[in-house]
N, C-alpha and C positions, 0 to 999 in steps of 0.2 A: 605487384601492388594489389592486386586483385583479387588473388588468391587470401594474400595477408589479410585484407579487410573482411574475407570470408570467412577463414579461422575464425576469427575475432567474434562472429556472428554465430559460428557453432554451440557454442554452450547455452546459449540463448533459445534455443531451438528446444532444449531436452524435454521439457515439460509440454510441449505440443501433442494433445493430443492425436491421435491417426484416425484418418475418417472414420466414419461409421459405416459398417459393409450393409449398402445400400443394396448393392445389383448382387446380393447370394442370395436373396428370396426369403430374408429373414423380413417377419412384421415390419411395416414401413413405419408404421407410427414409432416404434421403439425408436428407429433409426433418425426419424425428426426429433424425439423427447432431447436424443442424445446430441443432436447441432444443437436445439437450443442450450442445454446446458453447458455446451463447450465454448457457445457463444456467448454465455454469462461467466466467460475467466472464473471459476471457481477458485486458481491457483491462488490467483489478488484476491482473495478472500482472506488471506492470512493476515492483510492490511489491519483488518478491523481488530486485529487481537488487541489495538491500544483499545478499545471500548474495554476491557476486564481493568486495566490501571486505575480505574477509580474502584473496583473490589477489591484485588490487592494490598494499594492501599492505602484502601482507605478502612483496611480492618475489618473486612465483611467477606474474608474469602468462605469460613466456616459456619454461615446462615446460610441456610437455604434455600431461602425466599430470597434475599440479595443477591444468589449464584442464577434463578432463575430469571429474576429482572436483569440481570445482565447478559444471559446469554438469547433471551429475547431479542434486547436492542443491538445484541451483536450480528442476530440473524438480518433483522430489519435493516441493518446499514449495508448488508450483503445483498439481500433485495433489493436497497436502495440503488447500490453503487451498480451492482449489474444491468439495472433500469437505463442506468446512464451508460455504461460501455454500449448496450446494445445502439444507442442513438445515436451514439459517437460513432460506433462504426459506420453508421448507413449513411452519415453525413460524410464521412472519411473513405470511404468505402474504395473510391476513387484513385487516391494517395496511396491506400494501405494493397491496393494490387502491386503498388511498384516495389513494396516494402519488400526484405529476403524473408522476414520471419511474419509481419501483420500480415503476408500476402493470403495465409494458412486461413487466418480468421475466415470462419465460417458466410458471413456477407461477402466479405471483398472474395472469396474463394468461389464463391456461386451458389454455395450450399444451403443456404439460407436468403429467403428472399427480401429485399429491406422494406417494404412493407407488414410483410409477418415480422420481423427484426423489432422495428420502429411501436407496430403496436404491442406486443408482449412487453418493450424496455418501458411504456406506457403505464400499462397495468402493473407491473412491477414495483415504480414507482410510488402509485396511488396504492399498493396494498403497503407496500411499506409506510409512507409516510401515515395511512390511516392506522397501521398497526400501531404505530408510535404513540397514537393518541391515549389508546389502550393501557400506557403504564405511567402517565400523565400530561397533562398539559405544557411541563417545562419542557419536557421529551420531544414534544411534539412542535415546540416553538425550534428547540435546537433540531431538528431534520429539515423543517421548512428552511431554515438557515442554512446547512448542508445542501439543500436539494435547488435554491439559492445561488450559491456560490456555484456549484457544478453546472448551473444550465448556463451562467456568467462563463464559466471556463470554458464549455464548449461553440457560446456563441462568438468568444471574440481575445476573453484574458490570456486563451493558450498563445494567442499570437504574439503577446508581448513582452519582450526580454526581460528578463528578471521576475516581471509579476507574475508568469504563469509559472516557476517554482515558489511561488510567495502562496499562489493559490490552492498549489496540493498541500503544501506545508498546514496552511490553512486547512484545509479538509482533517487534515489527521486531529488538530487540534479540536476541532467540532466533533469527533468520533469520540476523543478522551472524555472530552466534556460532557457528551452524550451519555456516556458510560457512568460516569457521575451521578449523574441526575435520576437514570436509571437506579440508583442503591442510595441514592439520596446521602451523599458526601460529596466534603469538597476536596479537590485535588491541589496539589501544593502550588504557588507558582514556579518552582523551581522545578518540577515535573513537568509543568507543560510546557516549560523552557527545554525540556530534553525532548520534548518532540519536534516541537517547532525545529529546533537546531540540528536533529537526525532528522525529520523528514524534509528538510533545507540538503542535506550533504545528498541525500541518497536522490533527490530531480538533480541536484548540479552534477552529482554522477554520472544518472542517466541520461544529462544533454553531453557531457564528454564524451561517454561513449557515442551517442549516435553522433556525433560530429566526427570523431576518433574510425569509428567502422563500418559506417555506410557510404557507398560513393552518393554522389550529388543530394547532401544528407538534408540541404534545404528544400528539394524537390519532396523529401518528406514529411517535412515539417517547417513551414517555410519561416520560422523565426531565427533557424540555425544559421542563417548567413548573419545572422547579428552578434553571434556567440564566435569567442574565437580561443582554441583550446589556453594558453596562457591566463584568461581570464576565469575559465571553465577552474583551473588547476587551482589556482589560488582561491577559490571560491570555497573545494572541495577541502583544502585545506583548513581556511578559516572555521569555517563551520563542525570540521573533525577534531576541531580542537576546541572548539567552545561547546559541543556535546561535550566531550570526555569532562570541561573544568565545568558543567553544570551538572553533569549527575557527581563528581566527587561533591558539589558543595552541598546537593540535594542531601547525599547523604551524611554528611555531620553541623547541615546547618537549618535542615526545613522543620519543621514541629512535631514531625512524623517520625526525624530522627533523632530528637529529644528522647524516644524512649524506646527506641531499635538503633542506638549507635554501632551495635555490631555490623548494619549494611554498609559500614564501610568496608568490608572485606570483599565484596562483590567490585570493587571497581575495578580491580585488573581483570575479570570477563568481560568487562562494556570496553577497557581497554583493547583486548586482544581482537573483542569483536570488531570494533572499529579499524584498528591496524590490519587486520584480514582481509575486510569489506578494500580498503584502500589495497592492498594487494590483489584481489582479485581484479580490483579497476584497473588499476597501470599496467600489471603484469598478467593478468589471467584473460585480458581482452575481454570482461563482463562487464555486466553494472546496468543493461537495457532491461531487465527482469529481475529486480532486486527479491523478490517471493522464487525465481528460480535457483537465485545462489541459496538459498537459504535451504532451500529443499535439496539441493542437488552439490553444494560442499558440504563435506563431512563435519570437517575444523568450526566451518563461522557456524553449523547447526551445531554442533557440541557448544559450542561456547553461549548459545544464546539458550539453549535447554538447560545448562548446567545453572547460567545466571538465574533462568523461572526459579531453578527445584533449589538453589541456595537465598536465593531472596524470600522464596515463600520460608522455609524452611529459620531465618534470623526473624525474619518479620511475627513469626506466630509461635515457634515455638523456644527462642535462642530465648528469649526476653532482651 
């Protein structure tokens, strides 16, 4: 049984970076630049790609001046959100020793000391959120909101069933909006119904999985003794099926698709995506690093590159 729940835990691993060779006599300072940046998950930076969905579209992918405001506020929520893993780990630090894969993390590993952790994920914060101000004041209300909710998550929401997937779901929605505001458009509500409802499947994912493949998985996160896989299932269901029927409706029923009715051709890629992602959950033993499947399976990264370069590609040039 041990073995199985370790498998299970291997694919999850692949994106780990390998230390930085400290003791070969190479500059140290390089070798510290390099923990912090391992300790700010780079990988999860993929998260912020919903900050471009209001470029996209909202019809402003080929300005740019709109491609630069956005890919500002996409850095700044990258800034932002590594602010906050670094603080989460030195609170978590503890936990994350017992973890097979957090154990790696640079704090709970030793690597990194959570005081230097603690103040860098500090200033990190403070530059982001002052950068925000920079591309206006709506910007800058939606990060306070973001950074908001995130310190709410780490002081207390993560611990509570259901809310703390309500809370990331939330985050992603703050980032789309963000991105918005950034290029000054609005996004559909049927769009930010497809995030809310994909970033709802892919936390109920990853609480199956870690209830699915870690032994005493509440010792790692003590809300999973409230989770129990039957309810986890039908969760991941529900929500994998009310993405899929909110982006078909986004696409022949939002205002946007008034005059790109051709994206409806794209929904068999959000389909296959999703049916993949759920494959990989049951059967492939992942889903604890949804930025690792993504980079690290072929199929579900085909299917979501192919979806960018056929949606950009109806959206602006199909009419």
């Amino acid at each position: 049984m041990a073995e199985d729940r370790q498998d299970r835990i291997q694919p999850e691993i692949a994106l780990v970076v390998p230390k930085a060779a400290a003791s070969s006599g190479h500059d140290s300072s390089i070798s510290d630049a390099g923990t912090i940046v391992r300790a700010m998950r780079p990988a999860q930076w993929l998260k912020n790609g919903i900050v471009f969905a209001g470029l996209v579209f909202g019809g402003k992918l080929l300005e740019p001046r709109a491609v630069a405001s956005a890919t500002l506020a996409a850095l700044a929520f990258c800034l932002l959100s590594s602010g906050f893993y670094l603080i989460n780990d030195v609170r978590d630090r503890d936990a994350d020793s017992l973890h097979p894969v957090k154990r790696l993390r640079p704090v709970a590993a030793g690597e990194l000391a959570p005081r230097t952790a603690a103040m860098f994920g500090a200033v990190l914060i403070v530059l982001a959120v002052v950068g925000s101000a920079f591309l206006g004041w709506t910007l800058l209300l939606v990060f306070l909101a973001y950074a908001s909710l995130m310190a709410a998550y780490n002081l207390g929401l993560k611990e509570i069933v259901i809310v703390d997937v309500f809370a990331i779901a939330a985050g992603f929605v703050l980032r789309a909006v963000g991105g918005a505001v950034a290029v000054n458009v609005s996004i559909s509500p049927w769009l930010l119904m497809c995030t809310v409802l994909l970033a709802l499947l892919i936390g109920f994912g990853k609480r199956r999985y870690e209830l699915a493949a870690l032994e005493n998985a509440a010792g790692h996160r003590r809300n999973l003794n409230l989770y129990n896989r039957q309810m986890l299932d039908q969760a991941v269901a529900v929500t994998a099926a009310g993405t899929l029927i909110a982006y078909a409706v986004y696409t022949f029923d939002s205002e946007s698709a008034q005059y790109h009715q051709s994206m409806m051709l794209t929904i068999p890629f959000v389909a296959y995506g999703i049916f993949r992602y759920l494959y990989l959950l049951y059967l492939g033993g992942q889903g604890g690093a949804p930025e690792t499947m993504i980079l690290t399976d072929r199929p579900l990264l085909a299917s979501v590159a192919t979806w960018a370069i056929v949606s950009a590609f109806l959206f602006y040039f199909a009419g």
